[in-house]
N, C-alpha and C positions, 0 to 999 in steps of 0.2 A: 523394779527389775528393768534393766536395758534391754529394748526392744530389741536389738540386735540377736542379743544372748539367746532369742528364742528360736534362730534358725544355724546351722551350721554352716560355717565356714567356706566351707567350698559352694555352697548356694548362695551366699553374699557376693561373691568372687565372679558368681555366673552371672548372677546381677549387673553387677559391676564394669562384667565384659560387654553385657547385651548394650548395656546405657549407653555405652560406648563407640558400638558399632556405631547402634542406631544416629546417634552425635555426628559423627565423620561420614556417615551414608547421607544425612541432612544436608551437611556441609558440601558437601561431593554436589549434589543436585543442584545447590544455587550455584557454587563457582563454575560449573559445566554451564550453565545458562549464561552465566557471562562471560565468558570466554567463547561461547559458541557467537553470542552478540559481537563480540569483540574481532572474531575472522572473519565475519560476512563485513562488518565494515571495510575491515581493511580491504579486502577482497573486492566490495563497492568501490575503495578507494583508487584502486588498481582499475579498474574499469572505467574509472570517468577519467582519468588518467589516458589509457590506453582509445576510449574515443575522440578524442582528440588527434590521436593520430592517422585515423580513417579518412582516405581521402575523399567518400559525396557519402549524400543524403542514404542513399541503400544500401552501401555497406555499415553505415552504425547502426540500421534498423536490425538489420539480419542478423546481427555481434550480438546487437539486446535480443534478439528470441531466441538464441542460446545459452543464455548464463541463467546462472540457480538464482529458481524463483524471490528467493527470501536474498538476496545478494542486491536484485530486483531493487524490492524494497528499499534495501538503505540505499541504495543508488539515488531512489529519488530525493530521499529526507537528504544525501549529501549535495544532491543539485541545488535544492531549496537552500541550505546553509550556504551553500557558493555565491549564490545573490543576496546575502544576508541576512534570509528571512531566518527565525527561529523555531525549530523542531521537536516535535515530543515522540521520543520512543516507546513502542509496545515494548513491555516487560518479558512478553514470548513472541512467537512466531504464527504459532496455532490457537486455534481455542481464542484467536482475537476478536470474534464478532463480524470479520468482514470490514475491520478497521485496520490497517497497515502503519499507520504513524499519522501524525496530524504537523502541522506546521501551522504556526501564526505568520498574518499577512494584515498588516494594518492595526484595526481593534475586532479583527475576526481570524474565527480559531475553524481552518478548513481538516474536513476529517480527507483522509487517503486512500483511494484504492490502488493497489497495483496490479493490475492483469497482463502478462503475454501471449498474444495472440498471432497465429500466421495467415488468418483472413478476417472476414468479419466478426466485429463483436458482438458477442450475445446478448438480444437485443432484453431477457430477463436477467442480467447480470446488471445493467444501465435500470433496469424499474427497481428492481432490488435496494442499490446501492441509495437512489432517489427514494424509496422509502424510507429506507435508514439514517441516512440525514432527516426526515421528516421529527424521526424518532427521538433525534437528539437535539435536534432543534439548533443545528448550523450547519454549515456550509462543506464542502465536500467537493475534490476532485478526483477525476474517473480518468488514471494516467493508464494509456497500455499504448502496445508494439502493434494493432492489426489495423484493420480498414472500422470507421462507424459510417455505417448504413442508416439512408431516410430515418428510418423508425427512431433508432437512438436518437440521431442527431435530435429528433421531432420533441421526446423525452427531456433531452437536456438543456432544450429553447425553452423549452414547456416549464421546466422546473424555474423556481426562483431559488434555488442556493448550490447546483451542481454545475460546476465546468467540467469540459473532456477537453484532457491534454493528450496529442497523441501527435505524430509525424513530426514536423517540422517544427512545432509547438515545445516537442517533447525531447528533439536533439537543441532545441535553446535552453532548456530546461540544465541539460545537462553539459550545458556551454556555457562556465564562469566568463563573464562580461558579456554575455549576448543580450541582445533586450528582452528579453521574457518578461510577460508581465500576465498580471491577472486581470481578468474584467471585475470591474467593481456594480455596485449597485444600480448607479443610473443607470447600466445596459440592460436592467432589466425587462424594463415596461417595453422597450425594441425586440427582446427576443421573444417574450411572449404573443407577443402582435406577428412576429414571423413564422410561430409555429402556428396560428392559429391561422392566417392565410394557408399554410401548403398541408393541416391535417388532413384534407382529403386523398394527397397523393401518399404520402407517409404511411398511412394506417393500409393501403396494400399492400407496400415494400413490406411490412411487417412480416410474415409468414414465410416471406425468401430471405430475409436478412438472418432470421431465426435458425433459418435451416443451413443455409451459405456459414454459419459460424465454424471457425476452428480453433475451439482455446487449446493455447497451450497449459496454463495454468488460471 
């Protein structure tokens, strides 16, 4: 007997419609994901565009603590590709770990933070991010729009695989042909030495850098 034969008609039918939704509601979900990927680029693309046409240093800082966070984002993975490096996109936006994109630079694969901020940065957002690199076991940059304070700065001497890109670092960044460069290895053993001379003053600033913070995102 055909399995079919044992349910009526119009119950196959319902079936048939639900399968259906369900198929095109799937469908719906991923192309929305790419397509939402697909306008923050452009939109990125239109930004690094459009800073170029600022004419000093504080009006492109002020233009990036305006624009949508996740726009942010590809803005830097499109700076990186502008200088030729090669970039890996997150697959969403959210739900990423505190991972923003990653870009190769040499024979190392840096993870991404993006923050905007309108004063100083949060100097547990810098221990954070330096844990998390620890976690995965490479390197990592810590790009935002604010000011970093003693503490961080102390953090990211302190680390062996996080840079902070930020101010004037961070409009070469998103200046095709400017010299932006990354520090590589050798500066390590110098930075560590330098945090370890000024720990004492740094770990006061801590608790006013902490509190002076204002993220925007």
């Amino acid at each position: 007997m055909d399995i079919l034969s044992l349910f009526p008609s119009n119950v196959i039918a319902l079936w048939a419609v639900s399968f259906g939704f369900l198929a095109v509601l799937y469908w719906w979900k991923i192309t929305a994901r790419k397509r939402r990927h697909k306008r923050k680029q452009q939109q990125a693309r239109r930004v690094l565009a459009k800073i170029q046409t600022l004419p000093a240093f504080g009006y492109k800082i002020a233009y990036l603590r305006k624009i949508d966070p996740f726009t942010f984002e590809e803005l830097l993975l499109e700076g990186f590709e502008s200088h030729g490096f090669r970039t890996i996109r997150n697959k969403r936006y959210t739900g990423d770990g505190g991972i923003d994109g990653q870009v190769i630079i040499g024979k190392h694969r840096y993870l991404i933070q993006a923050k905007r901020y309108r004063g100083h940065i949060a100097l547990q957002h810098v221990q954070e991010f330096d844990t998390l690199l620890k976690r995965h076991n490479c390197r990592g940059l810590f790009c935002h729009t604010g000011k970093t304070g003693a503490a961080s700065k102390a953090v990211s001497f302190a680390s062996e695989r996080m840079e902070i890109i930020s101010g004037q670092r961070l409009i070469d960044l998103l200046t095709p042909g400017s010299s932006f460069t990354i520090a590589t290895a050798p500066q390590t053993m110098m930075r560590r030495t330098a945090a370890t001379r000024g720990t004492n003053i740094i770990v006061e600033e801590a608790d006013k850098n902490t509190t002076d913070s204002m993220r925007v995102n």
